[in-house]
C-alpha positions in Angstrom: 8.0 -11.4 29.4 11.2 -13.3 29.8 9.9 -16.5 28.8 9.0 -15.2 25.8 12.1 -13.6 25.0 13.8 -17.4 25.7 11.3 -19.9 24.3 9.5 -17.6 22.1 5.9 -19.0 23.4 2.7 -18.1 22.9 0.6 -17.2 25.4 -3.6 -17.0 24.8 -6.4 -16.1 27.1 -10.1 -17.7 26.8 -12.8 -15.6 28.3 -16.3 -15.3 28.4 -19.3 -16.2 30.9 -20.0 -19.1 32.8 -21.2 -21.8 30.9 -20.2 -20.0 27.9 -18.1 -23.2 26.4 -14.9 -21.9 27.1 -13.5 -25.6 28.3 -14.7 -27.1 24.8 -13.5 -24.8 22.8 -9.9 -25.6 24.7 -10.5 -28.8 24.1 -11.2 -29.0 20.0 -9.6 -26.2 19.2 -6.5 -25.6 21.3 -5.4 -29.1 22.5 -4.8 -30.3 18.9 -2.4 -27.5 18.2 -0.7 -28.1 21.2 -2.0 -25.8 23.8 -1.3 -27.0 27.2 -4.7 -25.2 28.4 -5.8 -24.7 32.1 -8.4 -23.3 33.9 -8.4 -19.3 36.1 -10.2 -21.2 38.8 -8.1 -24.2 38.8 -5.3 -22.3 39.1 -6.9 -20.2 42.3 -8.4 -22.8 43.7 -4.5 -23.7 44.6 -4.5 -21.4 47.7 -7.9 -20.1 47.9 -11.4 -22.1 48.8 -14.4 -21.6 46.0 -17.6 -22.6 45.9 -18.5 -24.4 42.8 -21.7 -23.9 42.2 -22.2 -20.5 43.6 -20.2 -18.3 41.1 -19.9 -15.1 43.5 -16.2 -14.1 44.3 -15.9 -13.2 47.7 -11.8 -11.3 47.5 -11.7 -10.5 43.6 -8.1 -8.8 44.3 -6.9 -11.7 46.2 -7.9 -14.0 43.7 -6.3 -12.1 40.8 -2.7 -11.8 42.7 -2.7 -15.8 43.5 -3.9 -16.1 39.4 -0.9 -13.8 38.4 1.7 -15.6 40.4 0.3 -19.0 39.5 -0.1 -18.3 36.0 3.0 -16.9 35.3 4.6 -20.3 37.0 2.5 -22.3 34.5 3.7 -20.3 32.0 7.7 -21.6 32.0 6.5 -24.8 31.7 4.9 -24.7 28.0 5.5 -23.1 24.9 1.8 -23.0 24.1 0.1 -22.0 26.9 -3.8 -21.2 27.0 -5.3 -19.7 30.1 -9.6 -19.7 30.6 -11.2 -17.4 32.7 -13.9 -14.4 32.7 -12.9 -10.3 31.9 -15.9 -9.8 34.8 -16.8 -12.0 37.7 -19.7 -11.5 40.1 -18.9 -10.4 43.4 -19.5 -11.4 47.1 -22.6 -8.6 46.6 -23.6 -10.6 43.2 -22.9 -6.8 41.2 -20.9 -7.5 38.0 -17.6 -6.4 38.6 -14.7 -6.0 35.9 -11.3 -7.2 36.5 -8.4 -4.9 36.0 -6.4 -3.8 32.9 -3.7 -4.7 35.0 -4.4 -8.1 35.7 -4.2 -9.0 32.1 -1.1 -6.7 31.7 0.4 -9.0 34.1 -0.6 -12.4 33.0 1.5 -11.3 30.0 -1.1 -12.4 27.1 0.3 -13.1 23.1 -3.8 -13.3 21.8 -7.1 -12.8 24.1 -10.2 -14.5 22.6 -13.8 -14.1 24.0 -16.0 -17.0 23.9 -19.8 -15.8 22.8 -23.2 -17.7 22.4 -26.7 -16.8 23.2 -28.4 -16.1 26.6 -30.5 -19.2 26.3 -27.6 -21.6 25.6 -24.9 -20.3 28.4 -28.9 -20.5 30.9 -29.4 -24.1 29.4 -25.8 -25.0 30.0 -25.5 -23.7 33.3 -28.5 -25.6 34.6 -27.5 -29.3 33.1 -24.2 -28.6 34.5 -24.3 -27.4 37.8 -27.7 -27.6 38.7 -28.5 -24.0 39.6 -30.8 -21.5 38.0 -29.8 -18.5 36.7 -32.1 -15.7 35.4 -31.9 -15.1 31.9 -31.5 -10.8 33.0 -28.1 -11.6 34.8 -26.9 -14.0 32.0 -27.3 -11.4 29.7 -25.9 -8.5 32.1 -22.8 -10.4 32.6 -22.4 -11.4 28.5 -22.7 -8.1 27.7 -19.8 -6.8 30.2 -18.0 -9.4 28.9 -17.9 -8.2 25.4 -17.2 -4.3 26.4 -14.7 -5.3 28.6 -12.8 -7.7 26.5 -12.9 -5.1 24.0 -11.3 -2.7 26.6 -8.4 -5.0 27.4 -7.6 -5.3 23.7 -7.6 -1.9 23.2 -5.8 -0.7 26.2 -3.1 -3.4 26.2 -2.9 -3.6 22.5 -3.4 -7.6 22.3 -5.3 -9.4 19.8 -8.9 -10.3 20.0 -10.9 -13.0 18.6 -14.2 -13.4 19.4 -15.6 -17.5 19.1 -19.0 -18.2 18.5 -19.3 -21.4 20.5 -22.5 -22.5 18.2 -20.8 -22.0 15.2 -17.6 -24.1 16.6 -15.7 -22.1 14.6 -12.9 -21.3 17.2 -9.8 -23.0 15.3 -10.1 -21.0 11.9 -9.9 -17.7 14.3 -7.2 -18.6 16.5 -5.0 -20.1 13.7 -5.7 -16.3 12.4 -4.7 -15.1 15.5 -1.7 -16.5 16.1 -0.4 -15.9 12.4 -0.7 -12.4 13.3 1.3 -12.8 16.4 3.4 -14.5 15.4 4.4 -12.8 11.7 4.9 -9.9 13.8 5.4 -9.9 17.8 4.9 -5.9 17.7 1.8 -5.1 15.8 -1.7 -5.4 17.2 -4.7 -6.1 15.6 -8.1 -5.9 17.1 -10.5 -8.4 15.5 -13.9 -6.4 16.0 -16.8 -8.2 15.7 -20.2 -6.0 15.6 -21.4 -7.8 18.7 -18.8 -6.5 20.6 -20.2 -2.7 21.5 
């Protein structure tokens, strides 16, 4: 919290699925406000080996403590500072498993978004760019933890949510509206419910 309290940043995260379109939506929406974005897995893959293609985390709790510290370091270094990642992975057993409260309490979060699309689009996606096949069953599975449990981290930690439909590339309209509510005031939480998010 102490950079915040110094630089008065802002600090955003990006969820959703594999293959959702988290990176794009970085990229046309946050980059041209100024976002110095970076990716969960980039940030792990600083002291930890992943497979790329197969999406299974073998240590979730491992992983989360090397995202906390690294994140955090990334943090001093920008005053807009956007972090994507997942509110569930799949673990070493391939069960959906979602990451703790705590985690996000500790990566110290301004405005949490989720990124959303269909089941055939993140499927599609997933197969052009990585080459693997993934039933449409688990897609959907993992979407729908998604949504409950970025819900659940809004609520609980009393952060912002935005949901961003990535077919309707409407992702800069909402965060703008995000971060006016941050920032006009730092104390008051607003949860942006979306009907899809049950």
């Amino acid at each position: 919290k102490a950079w915040k309290a110094d630089n008065h940043g802002v600090a955003m995260f990006i969820g959703g699925v594999h293959g959702v379109g988290k990176t794009t939506i970085c990229k046309a929406s946050l980059d041209p406000l100024g976002f110095d974005c970076i990716s969960a897995s980039e940030l792990i893959r600083r002291h930890v080996t992943m497979h790329k293609t197969d999406k299974r985390v073998r240590n979730v709790g491992k992983n989360q403590d090397v995202l906390v510290a690294e994140s955090n370091k990334e943090k001093l270094k920008s005053l807009l500072y956007g972090l994507d990642g997942h509110y569930c992975l799949l673990n070493k057993d391939g069960a959906i498993e979602r990451l703790p409260v705590e985690v996000f309490g500790s990566l110290g979060f301004d405005l949490l978004a989720l990124v959303d699309s269909t089941v055939d689009e993140v499927v599609k996606h997933l197969q052009a760019r990585d080459r693997t096949k993934w039933s449409k069953k688990t897609v959907a599975a993992l979407m729908s933890a998604e949504r409950a449990h970025a819900k659940r981290v809004s609520k609980e930690l009393g952060i912002p949510l935005v949901v961003l439909d990535a077919q309707k590339n409407d992702g800069a309209e909402k965060i703008v509206a995000g971060l006016v509510s941050v920032l006009s005031d730092r104390r008051t939480a607003t949860c942006y419910d979306d009907p899809r998010l049950i």
